[in-house]
C-alpha positions as CSV (number, residue, x, y, z in Angstrom):
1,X,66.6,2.6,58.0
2,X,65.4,0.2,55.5
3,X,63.4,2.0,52.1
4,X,61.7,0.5,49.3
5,X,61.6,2.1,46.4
6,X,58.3,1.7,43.9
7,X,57.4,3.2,40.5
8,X,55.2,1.8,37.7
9,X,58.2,3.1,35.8
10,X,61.9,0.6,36.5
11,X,64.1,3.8,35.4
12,X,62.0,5.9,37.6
13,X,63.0,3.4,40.6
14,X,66.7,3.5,39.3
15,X,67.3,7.2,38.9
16,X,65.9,7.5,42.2
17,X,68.2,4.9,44.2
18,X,71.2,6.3,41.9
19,X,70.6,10.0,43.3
20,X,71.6,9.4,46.7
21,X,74.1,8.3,49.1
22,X,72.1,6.1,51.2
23,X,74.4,4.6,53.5
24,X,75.4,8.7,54.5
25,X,72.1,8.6,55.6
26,X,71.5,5.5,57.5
27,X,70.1,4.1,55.4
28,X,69.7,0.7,52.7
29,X,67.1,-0.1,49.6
30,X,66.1,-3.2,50.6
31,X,64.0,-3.7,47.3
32,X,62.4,-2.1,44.4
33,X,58.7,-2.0,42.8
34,X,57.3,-2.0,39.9
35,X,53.3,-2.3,41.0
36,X,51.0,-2.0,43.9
37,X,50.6,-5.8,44.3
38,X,54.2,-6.1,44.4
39,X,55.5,-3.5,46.8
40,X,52.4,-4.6,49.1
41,X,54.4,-8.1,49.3
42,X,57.7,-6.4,49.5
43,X,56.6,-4.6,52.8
44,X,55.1,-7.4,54.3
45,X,58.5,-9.1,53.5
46,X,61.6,-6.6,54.0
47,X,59.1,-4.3,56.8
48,X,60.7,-1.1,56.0
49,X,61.0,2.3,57.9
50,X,60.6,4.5,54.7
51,X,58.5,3.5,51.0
52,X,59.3,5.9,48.4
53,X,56.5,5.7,45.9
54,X,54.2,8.0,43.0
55,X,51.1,9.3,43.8
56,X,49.1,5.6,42.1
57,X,50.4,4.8,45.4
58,X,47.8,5.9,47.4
59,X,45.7,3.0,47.9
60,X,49.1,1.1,48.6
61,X,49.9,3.7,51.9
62,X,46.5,3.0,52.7
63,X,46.9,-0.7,52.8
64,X,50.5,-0.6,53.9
65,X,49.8,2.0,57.0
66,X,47.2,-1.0,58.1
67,X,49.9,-4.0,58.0
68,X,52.4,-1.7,59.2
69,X,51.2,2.0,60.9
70,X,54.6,3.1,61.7
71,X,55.7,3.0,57.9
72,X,57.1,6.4,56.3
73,X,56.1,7.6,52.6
74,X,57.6,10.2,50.5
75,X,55.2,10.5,47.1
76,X,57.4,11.7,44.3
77,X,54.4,12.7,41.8
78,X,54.0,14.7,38.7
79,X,50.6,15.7,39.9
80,X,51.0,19.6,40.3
81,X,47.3,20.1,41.8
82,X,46.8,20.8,45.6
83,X,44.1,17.7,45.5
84,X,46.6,15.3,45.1
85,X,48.6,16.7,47.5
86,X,46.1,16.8,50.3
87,X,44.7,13.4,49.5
88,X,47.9,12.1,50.3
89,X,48.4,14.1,53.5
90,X,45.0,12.5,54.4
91,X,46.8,9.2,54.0
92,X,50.1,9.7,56.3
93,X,52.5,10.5,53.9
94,X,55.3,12.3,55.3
95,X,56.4,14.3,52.4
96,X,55.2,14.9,48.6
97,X,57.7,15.9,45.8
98,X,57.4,17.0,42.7
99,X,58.8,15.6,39.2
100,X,61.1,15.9,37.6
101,X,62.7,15.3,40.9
102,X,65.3,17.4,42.4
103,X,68.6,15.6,43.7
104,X,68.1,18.6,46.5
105,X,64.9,17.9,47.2
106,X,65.3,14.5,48.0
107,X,68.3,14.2,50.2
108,X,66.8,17.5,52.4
109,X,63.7,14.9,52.9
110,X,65.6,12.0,53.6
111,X,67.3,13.7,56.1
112,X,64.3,14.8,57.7
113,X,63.0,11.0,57.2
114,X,66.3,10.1,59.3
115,X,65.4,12.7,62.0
116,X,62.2,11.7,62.6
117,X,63.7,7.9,62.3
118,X,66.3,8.8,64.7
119,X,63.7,10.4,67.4
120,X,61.3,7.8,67.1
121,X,63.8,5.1,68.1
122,X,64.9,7.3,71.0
123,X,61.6,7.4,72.2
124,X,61.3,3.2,72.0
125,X,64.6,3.0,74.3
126,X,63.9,5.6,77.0
């Protein structure tokens, strides 16, 4: 699986990518984000399975999901209210975690991210 990784904040994006194993998940960070505009040219460029991304994100997944529909988002936020939350459900995000984020937290969704990876690509070779 390929990921981008994008936060307004650069040690945000770094603590995030130093958190996990990702090749013991499948998986590679083929960039990093600092803004919208950015990680909009990123996708188009590296076409990733999985964008991991804060909740200013949401017009992004909405422009994203129409360049590329079968993209994955995980919103790590430190919006506590149920609005957000829903909003971004509304948009096709996969999963929505809270800061300070959770080393935990994270892997359990990646691997759930892999899963769904994993079953999808069955389904395109059967």
């Amino acid at each position: 699986m390929r990921v981008i990784i994008a936060d307004d904040e650069q040690k945000v994006c770094q603590l995030i990518y130093d958190l996990v194993p990702w090749e013991n998940y499948g998986m590679t960070v083929v960039g990093m984000a600092y803004n919208g505009l950015d990680t909009l040219d990123l996708i188009k460029k590296q076409a990733p399975d999985l964008v991991i991304t804060d909740i200013d994100g949401l017009e992004l997944i909405h422009r994203a999901k129409k360049q590329q529909e079968k993209i994955d988002f995980i919103i790590i936020s430190g919006y506590r209210f149920f609005e957000y939350a829903q909003n971004a459900i509304k948009y096709g995000v996969s999963d929505y975690l809270l800061k300070p984020i959770k080393q935990e937290e994270l892997m359990n969704t990646l691997k759930k991210m892999q899963e769904k990876y994993n079953a999808r690509q069955e389904r395109l070779t059967e």
